[in-house]
C-alpha positions as CSV (number, residue, x, y, z in Angstrom):
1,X,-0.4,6.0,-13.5
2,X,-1.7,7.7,-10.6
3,X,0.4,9.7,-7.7
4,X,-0.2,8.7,-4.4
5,X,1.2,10.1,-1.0
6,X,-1.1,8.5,1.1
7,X,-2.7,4.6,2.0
8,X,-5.9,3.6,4.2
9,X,-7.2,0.4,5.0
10,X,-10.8,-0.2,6.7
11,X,-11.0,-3.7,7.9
12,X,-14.3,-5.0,7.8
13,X,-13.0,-8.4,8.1
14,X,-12.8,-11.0,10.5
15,X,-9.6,-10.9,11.4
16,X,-6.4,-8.8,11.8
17,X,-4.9,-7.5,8.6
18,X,-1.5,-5.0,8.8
19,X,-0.7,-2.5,5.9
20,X,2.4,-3.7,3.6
21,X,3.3,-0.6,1.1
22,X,5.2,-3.1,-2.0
23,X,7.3,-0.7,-4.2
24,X,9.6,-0.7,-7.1
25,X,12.3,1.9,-7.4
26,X,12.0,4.1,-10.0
27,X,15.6,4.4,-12.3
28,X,16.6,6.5,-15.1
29,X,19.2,6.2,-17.5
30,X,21.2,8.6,-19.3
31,X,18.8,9.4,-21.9
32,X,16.4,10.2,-18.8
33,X,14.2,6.8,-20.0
34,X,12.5,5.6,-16.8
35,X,12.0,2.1,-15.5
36,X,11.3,0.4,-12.1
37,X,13.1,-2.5,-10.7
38,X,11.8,-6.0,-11.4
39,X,11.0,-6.8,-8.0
40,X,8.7,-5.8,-5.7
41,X,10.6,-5.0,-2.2
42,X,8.3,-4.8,0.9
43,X,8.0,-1.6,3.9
44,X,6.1,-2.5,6.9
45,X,5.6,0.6,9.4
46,X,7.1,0.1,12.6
47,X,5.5,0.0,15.9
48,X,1.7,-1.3,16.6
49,X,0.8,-2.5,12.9
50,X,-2.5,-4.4,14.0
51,X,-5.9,-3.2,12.2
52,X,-8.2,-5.3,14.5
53,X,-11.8,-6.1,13.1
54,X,-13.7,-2.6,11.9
55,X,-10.7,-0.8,12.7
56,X,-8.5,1.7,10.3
57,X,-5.2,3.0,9.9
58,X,-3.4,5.1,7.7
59,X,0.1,5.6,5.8
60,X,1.8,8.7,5.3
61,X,4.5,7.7,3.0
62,X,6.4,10.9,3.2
63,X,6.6,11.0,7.2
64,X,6.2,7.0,7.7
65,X,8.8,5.2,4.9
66,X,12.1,5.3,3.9
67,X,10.7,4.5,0.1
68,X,12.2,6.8,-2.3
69,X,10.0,9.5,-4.0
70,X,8.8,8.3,-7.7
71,X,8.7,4.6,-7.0
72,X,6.1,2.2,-8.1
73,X,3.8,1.5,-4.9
74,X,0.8,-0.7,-4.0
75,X,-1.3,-1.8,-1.0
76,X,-0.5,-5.1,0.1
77,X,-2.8,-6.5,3.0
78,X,-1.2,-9.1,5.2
79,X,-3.4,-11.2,7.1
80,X,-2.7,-12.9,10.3
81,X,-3.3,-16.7,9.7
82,X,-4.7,-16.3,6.0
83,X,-4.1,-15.1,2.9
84,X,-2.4,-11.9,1.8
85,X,-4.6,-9.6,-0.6
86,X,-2.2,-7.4,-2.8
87,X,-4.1,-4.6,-4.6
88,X,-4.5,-4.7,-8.4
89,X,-3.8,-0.7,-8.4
90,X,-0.8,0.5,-8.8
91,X,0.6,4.2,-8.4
92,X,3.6,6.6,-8.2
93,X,4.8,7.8,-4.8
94,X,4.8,11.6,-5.0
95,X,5.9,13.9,-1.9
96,X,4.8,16.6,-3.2
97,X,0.9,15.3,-3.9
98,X,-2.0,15.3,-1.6
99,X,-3.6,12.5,-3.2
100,X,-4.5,9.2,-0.8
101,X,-5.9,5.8,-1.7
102,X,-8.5,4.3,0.7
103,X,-9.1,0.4,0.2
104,X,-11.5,-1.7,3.1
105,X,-10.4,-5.5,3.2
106,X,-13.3,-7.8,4.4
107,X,-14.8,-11.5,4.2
108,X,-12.8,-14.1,6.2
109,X,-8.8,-14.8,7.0
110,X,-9.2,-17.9,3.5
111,X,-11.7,-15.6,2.0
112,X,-10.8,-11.9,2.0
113,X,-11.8,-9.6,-0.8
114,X,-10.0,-6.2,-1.1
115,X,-11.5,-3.3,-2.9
116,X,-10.4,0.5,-3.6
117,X,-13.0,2.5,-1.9
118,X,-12.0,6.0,-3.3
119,X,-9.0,8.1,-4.6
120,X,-8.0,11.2,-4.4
């Protein structure tokens, strides 16, 4: 799986769409075997979240969360008055990586389509 420090959403939409970073925590057992939680718990940056229409914004996990380093992370989009896109990517939070995901959301607020535009 990928590492990931960083998330940015373009919204070419028609509508107003906020950034939701879903993670799993990462836990290890005594034989250091790793596993993530079985539910995905939700961080929503504080403050102004609105991405208006043809707007952007971006998430530095490190400086922005409290989500703890080496948990299983994806984009979810919320949408004011529609439907809520989750990405199909997933990743692994890393402090210590450079790497950032950049997704644009567009369509309507009952017809949205969210795609990864790059990575790295």
């Amino acid at each position: 799986m990928n590492k990931v420090r960083y998330f940015k959403l373009q919204n070419d939409g028609a509508f107003v769409a906020q950034i939701v970073i879903e993670y799993k925590e990462r836990r290890t057992d005594g034989q250091g075997n790793v596993s993530y939680a079985g539910e995905w718990k939700s961080w929503y940056s504080t403050g102004y979240r609105d991405i208006l229409q043809y707007g952007e914004r971006s998430v530095d996990l490190v400086k922005d969360s409290n989500i703890p380093d080496g948990s299983q992370v994806r984009l979810h989009v919320y949408v004011a008055a529609g439907y809520s896109n989750p990405s199909i990517q997933q990743y692994i939070y890393d402090t210590t990586t450079a790497e950032q995901a950049v997704y644009e959301i567009s369509g309507t607020t009952l017809n949205n389509y969210l795609t990864l535009v790059s990575y790295g």
